[in-house]
One Martini backbone bead per residue (centre of mass of N, CA, C, O) as a GRO file, in nm:
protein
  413
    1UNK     BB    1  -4.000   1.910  -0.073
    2UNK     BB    2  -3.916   1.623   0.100
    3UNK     BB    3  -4.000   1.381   0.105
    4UNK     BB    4  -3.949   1.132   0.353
    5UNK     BB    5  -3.993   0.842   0.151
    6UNK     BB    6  -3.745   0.908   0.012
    7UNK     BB    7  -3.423   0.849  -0.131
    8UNK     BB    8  -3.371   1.114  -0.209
    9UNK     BB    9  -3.154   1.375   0.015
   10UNK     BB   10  -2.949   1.621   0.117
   11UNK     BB   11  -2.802   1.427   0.314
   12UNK     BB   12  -2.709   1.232   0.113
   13UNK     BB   13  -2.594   1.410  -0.140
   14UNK     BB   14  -2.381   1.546   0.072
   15UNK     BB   15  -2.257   1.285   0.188
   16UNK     BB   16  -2.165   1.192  -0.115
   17UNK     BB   17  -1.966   1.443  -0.154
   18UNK     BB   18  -1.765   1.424   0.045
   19UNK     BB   19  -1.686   1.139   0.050
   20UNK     BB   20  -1.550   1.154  -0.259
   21UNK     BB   21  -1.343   1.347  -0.189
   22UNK     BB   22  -1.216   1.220   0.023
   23UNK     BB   23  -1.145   0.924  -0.101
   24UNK     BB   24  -0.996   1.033  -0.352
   25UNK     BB   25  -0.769   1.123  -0.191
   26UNK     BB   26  -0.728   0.823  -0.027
   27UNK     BB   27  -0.657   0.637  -0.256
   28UNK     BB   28  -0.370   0.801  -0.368
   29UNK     BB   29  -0.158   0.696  -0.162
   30UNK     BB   30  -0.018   0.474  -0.365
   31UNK     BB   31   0.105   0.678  -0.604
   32UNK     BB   32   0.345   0.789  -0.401
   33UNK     BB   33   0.547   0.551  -0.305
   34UNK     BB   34   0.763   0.608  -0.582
   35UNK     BB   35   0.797   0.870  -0.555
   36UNK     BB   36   0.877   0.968  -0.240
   37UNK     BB   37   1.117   0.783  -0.216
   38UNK     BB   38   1.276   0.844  -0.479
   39UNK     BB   39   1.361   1.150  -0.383
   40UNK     BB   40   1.474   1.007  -0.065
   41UNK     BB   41   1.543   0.697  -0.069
   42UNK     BB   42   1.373   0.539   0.054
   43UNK     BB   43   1.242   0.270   0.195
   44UNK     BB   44   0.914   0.145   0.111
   45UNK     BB   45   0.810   0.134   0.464
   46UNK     BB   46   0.805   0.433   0.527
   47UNK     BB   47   0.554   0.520   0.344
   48UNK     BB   48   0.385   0.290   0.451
   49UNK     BB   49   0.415   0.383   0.774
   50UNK     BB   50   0.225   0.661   0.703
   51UNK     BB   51  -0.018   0.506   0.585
   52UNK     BB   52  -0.086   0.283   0.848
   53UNK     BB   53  -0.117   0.592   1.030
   54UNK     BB   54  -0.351   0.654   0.933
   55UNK     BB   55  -0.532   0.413   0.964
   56UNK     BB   56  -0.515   0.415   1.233
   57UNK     BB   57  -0.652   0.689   1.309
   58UNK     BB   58  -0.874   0.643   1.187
   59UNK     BB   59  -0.951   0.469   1.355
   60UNK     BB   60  -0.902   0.617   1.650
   61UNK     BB   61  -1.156   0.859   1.562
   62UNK     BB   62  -1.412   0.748   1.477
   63UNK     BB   63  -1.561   0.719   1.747
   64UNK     BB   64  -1.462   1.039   1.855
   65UNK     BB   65  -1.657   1.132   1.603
   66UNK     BB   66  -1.908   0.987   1.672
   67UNK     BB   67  -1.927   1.144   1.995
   68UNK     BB   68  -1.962   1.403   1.878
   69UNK     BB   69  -2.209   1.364   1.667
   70UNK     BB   70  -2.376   1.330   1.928
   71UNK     BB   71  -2.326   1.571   2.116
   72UNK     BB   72  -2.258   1.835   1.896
   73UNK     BB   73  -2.275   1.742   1.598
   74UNK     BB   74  -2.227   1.669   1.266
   75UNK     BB   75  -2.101   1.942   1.132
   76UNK     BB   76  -1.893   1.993   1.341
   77UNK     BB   77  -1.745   1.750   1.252
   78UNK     BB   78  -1.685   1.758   0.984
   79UNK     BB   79  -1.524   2.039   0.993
   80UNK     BB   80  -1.291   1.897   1.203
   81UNK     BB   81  -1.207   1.719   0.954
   82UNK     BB   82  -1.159   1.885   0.707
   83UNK     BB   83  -0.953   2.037   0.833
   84UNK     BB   84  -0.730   1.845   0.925
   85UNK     BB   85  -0.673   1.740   0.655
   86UNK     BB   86  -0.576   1.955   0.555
   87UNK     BB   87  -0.375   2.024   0.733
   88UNK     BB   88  -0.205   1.775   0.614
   89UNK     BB   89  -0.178   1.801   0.346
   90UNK     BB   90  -0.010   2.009   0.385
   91UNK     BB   91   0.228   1.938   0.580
   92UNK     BB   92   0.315   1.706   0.392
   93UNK     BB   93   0.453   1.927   0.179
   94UNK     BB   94   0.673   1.986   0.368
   95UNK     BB   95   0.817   1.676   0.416
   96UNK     BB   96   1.124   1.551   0.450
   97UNK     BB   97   1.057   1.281   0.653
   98UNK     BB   98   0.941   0.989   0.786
   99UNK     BB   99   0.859   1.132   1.058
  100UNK     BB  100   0.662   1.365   0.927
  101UNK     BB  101   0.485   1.160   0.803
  102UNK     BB  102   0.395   1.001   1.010
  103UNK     BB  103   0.307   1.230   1.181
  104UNK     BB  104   0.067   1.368   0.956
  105UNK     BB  105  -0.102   1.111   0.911
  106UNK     BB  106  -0.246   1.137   1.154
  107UNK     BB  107  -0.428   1.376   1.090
  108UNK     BB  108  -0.560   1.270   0.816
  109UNK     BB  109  -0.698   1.051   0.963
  110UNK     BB  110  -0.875   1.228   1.144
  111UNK     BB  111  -1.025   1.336   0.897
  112UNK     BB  112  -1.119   1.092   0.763
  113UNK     BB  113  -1.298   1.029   0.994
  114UNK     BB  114  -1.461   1.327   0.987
  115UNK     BB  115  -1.514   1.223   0.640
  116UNK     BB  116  -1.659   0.946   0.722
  117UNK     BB  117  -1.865   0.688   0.734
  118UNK     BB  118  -1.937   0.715   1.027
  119UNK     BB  119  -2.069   0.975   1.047
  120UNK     BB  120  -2.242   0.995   0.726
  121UNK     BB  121  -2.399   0.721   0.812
  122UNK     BB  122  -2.557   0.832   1.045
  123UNK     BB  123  -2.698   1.047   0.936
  124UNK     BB  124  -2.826   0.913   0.663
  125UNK     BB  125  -2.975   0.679   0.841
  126UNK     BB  126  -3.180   0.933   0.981
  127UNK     BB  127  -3.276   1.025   0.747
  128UNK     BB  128  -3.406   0.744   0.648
  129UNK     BB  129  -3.598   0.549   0.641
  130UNK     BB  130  -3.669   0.171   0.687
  131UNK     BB  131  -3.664   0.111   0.347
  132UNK     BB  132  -3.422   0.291   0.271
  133UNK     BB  133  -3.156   0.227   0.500
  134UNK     BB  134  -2.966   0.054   0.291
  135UNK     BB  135  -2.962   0.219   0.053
  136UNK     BB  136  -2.829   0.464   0.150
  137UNK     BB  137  -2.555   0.331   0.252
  138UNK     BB  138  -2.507   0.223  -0.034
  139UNK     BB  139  -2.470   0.517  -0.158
  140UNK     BB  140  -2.280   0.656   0.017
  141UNK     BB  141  -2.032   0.415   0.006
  142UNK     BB  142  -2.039   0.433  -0.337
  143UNK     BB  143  -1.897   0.736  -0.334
  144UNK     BB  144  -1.634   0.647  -0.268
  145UNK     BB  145  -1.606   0.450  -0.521
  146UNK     BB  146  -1.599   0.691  -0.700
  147UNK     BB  147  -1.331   0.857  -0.610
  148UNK     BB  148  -1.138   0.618  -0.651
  149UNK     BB  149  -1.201   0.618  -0.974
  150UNK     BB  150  -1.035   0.936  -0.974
  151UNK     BB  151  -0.807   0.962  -0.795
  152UNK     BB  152  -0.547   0.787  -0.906
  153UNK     BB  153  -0.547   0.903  -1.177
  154UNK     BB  154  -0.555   1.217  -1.074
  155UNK     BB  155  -0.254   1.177  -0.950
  156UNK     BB  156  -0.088   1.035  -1.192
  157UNK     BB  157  -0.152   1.307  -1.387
  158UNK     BB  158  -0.046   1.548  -1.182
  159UNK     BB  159   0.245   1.440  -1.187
  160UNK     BB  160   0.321   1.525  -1.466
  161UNK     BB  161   0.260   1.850  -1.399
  162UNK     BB  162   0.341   1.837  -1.082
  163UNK     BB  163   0.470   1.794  -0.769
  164UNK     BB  164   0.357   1.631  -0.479
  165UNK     BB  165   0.299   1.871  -0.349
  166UNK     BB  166   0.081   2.014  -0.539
  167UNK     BB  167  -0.085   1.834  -0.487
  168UNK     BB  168  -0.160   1.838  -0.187
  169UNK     BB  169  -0.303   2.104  -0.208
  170UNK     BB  170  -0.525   2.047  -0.408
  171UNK     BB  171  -0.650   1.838  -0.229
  172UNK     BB  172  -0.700   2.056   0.008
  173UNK     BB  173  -0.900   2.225  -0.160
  174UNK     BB  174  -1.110   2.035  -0.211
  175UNK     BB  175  -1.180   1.950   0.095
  176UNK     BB  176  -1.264   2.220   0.169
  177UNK     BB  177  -1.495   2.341  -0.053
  178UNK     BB  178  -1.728   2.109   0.056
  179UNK     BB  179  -1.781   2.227   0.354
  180UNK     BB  180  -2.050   2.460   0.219
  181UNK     BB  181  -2.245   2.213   0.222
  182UNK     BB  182  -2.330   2.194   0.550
  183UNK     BB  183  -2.595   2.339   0.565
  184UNK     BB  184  -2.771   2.055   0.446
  185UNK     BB  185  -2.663   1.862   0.699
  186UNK     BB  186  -2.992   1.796   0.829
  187UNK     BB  187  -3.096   1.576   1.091
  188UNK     BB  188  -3.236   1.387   1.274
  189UNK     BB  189  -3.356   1.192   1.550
  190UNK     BB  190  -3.388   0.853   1.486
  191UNK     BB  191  -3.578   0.751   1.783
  192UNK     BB  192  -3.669   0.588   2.044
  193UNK     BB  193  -3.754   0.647   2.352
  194UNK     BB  194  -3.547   0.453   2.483
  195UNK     BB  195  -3.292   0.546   2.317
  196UNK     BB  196  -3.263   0.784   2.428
  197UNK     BB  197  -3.238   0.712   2.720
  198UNK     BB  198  -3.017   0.597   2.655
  199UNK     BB  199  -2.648   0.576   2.754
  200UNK     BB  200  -2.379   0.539   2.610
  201UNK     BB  201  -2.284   0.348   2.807
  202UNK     BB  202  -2.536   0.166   2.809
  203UNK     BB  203  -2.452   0.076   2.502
  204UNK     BB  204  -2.135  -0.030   2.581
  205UNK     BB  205  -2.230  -0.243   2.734
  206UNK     BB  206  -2.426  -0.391   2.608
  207UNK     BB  207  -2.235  -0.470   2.343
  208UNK     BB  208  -2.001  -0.577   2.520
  209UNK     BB  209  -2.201  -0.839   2.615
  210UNK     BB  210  -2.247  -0.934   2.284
  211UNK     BB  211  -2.060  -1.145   2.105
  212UNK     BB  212  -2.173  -1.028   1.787
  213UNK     BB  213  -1.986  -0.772   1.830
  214UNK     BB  214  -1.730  -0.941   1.805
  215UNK     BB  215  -1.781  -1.105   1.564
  216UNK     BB  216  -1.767  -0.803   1.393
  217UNK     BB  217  -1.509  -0.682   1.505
  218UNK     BB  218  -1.338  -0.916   1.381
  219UNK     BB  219  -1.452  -0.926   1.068
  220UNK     BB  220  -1.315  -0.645   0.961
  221UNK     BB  221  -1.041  -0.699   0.986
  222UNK     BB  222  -0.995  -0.791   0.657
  223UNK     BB  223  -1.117  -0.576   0.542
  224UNK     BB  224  -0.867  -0.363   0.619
  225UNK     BB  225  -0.637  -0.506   0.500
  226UNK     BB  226  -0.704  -0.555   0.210
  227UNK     BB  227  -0.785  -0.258   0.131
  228UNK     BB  228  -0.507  -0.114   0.232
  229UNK     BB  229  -0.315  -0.274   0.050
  230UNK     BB  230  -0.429  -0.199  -0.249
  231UNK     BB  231  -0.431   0.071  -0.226
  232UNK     BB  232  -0.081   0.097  -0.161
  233UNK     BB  233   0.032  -0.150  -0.326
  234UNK     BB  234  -0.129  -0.204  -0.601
  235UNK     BB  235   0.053   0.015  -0.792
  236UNK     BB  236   0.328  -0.135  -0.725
  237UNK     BB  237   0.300  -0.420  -0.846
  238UNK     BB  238   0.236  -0.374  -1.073
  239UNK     BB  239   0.465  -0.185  -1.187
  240UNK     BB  240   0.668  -0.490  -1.137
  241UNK     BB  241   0.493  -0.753  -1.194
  242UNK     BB  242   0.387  -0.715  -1.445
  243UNK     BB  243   0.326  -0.776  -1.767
  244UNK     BB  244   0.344  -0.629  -2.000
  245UNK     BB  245   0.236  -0.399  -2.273
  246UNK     BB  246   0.132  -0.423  -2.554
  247UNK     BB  247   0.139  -0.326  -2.888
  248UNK     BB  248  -0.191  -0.255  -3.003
  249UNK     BB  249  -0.342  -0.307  -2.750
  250UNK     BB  250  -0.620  -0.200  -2.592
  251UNK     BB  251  -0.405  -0.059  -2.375
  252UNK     BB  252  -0.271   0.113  -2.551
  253UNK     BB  253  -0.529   0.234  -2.708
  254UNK     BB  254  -0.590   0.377  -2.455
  255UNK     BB  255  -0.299   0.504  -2.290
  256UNK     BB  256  -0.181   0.201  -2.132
  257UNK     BB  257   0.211   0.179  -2.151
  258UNK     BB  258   0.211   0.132  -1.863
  259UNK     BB  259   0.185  -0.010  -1.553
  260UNK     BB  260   0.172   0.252  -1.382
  261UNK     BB  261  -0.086   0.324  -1.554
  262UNK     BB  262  -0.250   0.083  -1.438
  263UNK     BB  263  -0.217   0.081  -1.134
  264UNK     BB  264  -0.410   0.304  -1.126
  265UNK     BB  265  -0.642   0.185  -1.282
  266UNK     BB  266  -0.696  -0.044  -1.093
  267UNK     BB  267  -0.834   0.127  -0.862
  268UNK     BB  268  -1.045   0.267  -1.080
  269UNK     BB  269  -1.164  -0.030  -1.099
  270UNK     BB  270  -1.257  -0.093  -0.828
  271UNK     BB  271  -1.451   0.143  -0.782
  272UNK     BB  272  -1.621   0.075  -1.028
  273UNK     BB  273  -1.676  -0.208  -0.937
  274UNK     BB  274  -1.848  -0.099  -0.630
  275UNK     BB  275  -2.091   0.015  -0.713
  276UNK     BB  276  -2.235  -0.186  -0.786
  277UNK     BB  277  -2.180  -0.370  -0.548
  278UNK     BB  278  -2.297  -0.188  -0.290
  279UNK     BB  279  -2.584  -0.175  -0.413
  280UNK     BB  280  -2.657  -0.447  -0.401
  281UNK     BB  281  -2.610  -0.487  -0.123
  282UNK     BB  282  -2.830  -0.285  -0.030
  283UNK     BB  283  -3.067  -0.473  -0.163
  284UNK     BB  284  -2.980  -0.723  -0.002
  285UNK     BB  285  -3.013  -0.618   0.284
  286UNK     BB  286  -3.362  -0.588   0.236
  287UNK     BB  287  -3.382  -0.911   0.243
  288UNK     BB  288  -3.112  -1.040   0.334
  289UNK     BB  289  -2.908  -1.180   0.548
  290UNK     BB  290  -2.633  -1.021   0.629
  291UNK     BB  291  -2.450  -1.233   0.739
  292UNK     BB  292  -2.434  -1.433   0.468
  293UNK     BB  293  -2.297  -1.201   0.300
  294UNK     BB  294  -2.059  -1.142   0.457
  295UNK     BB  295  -1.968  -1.451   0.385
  296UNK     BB  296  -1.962  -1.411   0.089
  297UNK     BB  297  -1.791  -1.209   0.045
  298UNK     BB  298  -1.510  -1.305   0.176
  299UNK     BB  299  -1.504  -1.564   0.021
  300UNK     BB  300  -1.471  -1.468  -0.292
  301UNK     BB  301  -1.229  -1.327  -0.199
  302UNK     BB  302  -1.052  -1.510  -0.143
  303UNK     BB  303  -1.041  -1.646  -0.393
  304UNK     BB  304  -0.961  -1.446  -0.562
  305UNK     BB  305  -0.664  -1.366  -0.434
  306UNK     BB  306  -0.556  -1.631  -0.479
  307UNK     BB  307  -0.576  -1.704  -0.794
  308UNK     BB  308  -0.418  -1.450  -0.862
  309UNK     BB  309  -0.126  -1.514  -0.723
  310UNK     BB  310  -0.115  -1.835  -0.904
  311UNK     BB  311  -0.131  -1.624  -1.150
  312UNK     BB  312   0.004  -1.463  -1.345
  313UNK     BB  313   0.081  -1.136  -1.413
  314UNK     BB  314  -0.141  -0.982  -1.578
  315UNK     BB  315  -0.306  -0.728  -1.764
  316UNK     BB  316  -0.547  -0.913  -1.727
  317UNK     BB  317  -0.531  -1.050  -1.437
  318UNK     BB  318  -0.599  -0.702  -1.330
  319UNK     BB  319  -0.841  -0.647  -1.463
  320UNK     BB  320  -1.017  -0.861  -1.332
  321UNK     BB  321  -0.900  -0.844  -1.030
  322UNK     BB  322  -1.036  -0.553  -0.994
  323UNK     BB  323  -1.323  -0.623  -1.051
  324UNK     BB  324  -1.413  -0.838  -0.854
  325UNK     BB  325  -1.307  -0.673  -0.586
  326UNK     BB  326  -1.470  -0.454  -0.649
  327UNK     BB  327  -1.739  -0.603  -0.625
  328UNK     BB  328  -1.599  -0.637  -0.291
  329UNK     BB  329  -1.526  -0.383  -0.129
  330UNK     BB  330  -1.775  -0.171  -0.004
  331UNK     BB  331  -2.026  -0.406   0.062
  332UNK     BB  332  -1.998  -0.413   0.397
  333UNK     BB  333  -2.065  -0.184   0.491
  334UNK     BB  334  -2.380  -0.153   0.448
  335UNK     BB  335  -2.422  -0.412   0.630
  336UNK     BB  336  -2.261  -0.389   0.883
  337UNK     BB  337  -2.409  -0.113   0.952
  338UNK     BB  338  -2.704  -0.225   0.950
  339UNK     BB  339  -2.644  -0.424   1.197
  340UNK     BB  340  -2.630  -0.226   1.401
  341UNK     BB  341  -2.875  -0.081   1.377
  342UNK     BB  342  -3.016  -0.372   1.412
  343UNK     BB  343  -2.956  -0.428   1.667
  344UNK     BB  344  -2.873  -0.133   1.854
  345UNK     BB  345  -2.953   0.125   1.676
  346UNK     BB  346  -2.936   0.478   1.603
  347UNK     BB  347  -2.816   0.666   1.812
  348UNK     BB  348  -2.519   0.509   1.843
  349UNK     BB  349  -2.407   0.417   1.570
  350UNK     BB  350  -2.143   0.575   1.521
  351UNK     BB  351  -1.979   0.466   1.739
  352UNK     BB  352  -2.028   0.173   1.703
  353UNK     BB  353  -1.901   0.182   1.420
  354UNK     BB  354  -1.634   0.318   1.519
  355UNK     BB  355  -1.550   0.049   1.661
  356UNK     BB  356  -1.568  -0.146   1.433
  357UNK     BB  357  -1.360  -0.025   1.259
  358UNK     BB  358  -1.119  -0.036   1.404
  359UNK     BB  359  -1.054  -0.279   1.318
  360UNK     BB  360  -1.045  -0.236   1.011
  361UNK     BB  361  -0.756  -0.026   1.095
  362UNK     BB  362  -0.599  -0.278   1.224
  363UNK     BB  363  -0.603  -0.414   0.938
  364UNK     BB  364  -0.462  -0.177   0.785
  365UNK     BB  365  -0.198  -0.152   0.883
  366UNK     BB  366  -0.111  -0.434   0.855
  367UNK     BB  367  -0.113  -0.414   0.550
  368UNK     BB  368   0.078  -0.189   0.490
  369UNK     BB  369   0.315  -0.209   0.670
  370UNK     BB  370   0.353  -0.545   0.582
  371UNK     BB  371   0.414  -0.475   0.270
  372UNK     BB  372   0.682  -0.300   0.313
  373UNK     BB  373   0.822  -0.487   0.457
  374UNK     BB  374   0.823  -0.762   0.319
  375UNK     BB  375   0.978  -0.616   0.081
  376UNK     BB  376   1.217  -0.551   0.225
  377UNK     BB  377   1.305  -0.835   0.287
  378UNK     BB  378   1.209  -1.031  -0.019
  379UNK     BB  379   1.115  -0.831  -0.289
  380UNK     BB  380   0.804  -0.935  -0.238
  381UNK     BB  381   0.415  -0.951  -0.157
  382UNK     BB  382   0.342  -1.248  -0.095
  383UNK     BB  383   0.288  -1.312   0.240
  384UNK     BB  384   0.120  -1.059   0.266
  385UNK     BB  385  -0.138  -1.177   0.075
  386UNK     BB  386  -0.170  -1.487   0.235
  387UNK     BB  387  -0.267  -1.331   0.485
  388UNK     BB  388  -0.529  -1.231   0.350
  389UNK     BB  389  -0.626  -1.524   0.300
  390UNK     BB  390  -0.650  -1.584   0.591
  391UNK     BB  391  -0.849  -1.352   0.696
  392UNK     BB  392  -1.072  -1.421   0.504
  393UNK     BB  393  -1.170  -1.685   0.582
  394UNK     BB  394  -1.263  -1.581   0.892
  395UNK     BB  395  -1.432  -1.373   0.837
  396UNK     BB  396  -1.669  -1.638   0.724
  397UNK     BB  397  -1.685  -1.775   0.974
  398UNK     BB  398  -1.758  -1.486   1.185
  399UNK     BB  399  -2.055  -1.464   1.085
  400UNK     BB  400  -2.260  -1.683   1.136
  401UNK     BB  401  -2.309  -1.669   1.462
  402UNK     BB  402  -2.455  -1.421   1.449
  403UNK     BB  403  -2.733  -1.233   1.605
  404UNK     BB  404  -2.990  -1.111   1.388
  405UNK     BB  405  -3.114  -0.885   1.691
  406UNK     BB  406  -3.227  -0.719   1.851
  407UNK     BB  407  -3.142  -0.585   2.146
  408UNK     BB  408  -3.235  -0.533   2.489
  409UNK     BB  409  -3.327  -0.264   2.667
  410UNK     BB  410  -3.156  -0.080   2.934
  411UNK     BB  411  -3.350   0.108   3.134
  412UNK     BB  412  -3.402   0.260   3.401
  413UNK     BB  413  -3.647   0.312   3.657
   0.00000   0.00000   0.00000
């Protein structure tokens, strides 16, 4: 039996093996950019805009799978996410059209809503001791970006061996799999007598009268902007703008011959240094203001993209610039989180954390989208780059002003 205070429980486990899985196979959507472009001849903005329309989705489910894991049940939500998954995997595999792309990647959108952070950390949270929940939610966080680290390079080699259409069903029996975990993923509801009390509208009447989560839900907009055009765009980035790959060189004998095979190591390098940095930041969120962390990453992300667009694109300065961005890529969610609970309460967290993120995934829409619209009408990245780095200086500002105290709980007497 796991102690109470431990640190490691069943529904940590399971919920960080869900994660892995499910953003491993999200991680890799932008492997596909130019195999599906390039076999339909369309403009790269087409499968950009059905990128973006995931992620629009994914942020317009997270809440509604958030009251939903509220109100019948975490397993069930999780469930009814990753059936929806597969099967956008696999209706995705046989689309030959870019509104066919672009209308299944709503379902696929829903599916990552409903096994991502948003369920899984609201479980994780309520499993978790309160010395123990900012770690918890960081090694749960860390475990997206464990996937992330084999997502791309594993989707880069599977095409090699079977054309795009077979991965996407490979991925979809993945996600199918990992569903048998869930009769483990089992947490009490550990909330105080209050909070229970408390009815979901009136703690979103309580958070929409804050300030506070308003500059929060502000302020994750550039981090979904951030990430979701580099997970989809920085493979093809990396493959056209990057200089050679010189014969002889460290990168050449470990078999790393192309920028393509590039640009998919360097998202599982952005993975790879975010495990450590997200633990990092959940050690350090038992610590110290999270507000101020959230500003102090937001800052030095805006410094990488800035020195990185303004130098060369080498393959130095490409495997540099993913390990930076990677140990600040998503240490803000654990924060982020852990400031919603302690500010709000643990009760409706899913809820609450599913509403801040859909800004996160407003800001993804628009990094993917305008990614690839910007693409074709210049023929390079360079203006949306540059707009990453001004909503990421935004960001280190409105973090700064939030109050991060509990907010005073009204129930009717």
């Amino acid at each position: 039996m796991t102690p109470k205070n431990a640190l490691l429980n069943p529904v940590l486990i399971v919920g960080c093996v869900i994660i892995l899985v499910g953003f491993a196979v999200r991680a890799s959507f932008g492997v596909f950019q130019i195999p599906i472009s390039q076999e339909f001849g369309w403009a790269r903005s087409e499968f950009s805009l059905a990128i973006a329309i995931q992620n629009l989705a994914w942020g317009i489910g997270q809440p509604l799978f958030g009251a939903f894991a509220e109100k019948l049940g975490d397993r069930k939500a999780i469930l009814l996410g990753g059936v929806a998954y597969a099967i956008g995997l696999v209706l995705s595999s046989v689309a030959v059209t870019p509104a066919q792309h672009q209308l299944l990647e709503i379902i696929v959108g829903f599916g990552i809503a409903g096994t991502g952070f948003g369920v899984i950390l609201a479980v994780v949270g309520r499993a978790a001791s309160d010395e123990n929940r900012s770690m918890s939610l960081a090694i749960a966080t860390a475990a997206g970006s464990a996937g992330q680290v084999f997502g791309a390079p594993l989707a880069e080699y599977m095409l090699g061996l079977m054309p795009w259409q077979s991965v996407f069903l490979v991925f979809a029996a993945a996600i199918l799999a990992v569903l048998v975990l869930l009769p483990l993923m089992r947490a009490p509801v550990a909330a105080s007598k209050a909070e229970l009390e408390e009815s979901l509208g009136q703690i979103l009447v309580r958070a929409g009268k804050d300030p506070s989560f308003s500059l929060i839900f502000i302020g994750f907009f550039s981090c979904g902007y951030q990430l979701a055009f580099i997970t989809a765009h920085f493979p093809a980035f990396v493959t056209e703008m990057c200089g050679p790959i010189m014969p002889g060189g460290v990168l050449h004998s470990l078999g790393i011959t192309t920028t393509s095979a590039l640009g998919a190591v360097a998202i599982s390098l952005v993975g790879l240094a975010n495990i450590g940095g997200t633990l990092l930041a959940g050690w350090l969120g038992n610590r110290y203001t999270k507000k101020y962390l959230l500003a102090g990453i937001y800052t030095l992300r805006t410094i990488a993209a800035g020195a990185f667009i303004l130098m060369p694109i080498t393959p130095m300065s490409v495997i540099v610039f993913s390990i930076v961005m990677g140990s600040l890529w998503l240490a803000t969610v654990p924060l982020t989180s852990g400031l919603i609970a302690h500010i709000y309460g643990l009760r409706y967290m899913g809820t609450l954390y599913g509403i801040i993120f859909f800004s996160h995934q407003l800001g993804g829409f628009l990094g993917v989208w305008l990614g690839g619209r910007l693409y074709d009408v210049y023929g390079n990245y360079n203006m949306v780059w540059w707009i990453g780095v001004g909503v990421g200086a935004l960001s280190a500002l409105v973090h700064l002003p939030i109050r991060e105290k509990r907010t005073p709980i009204a129930v009717p007497a």
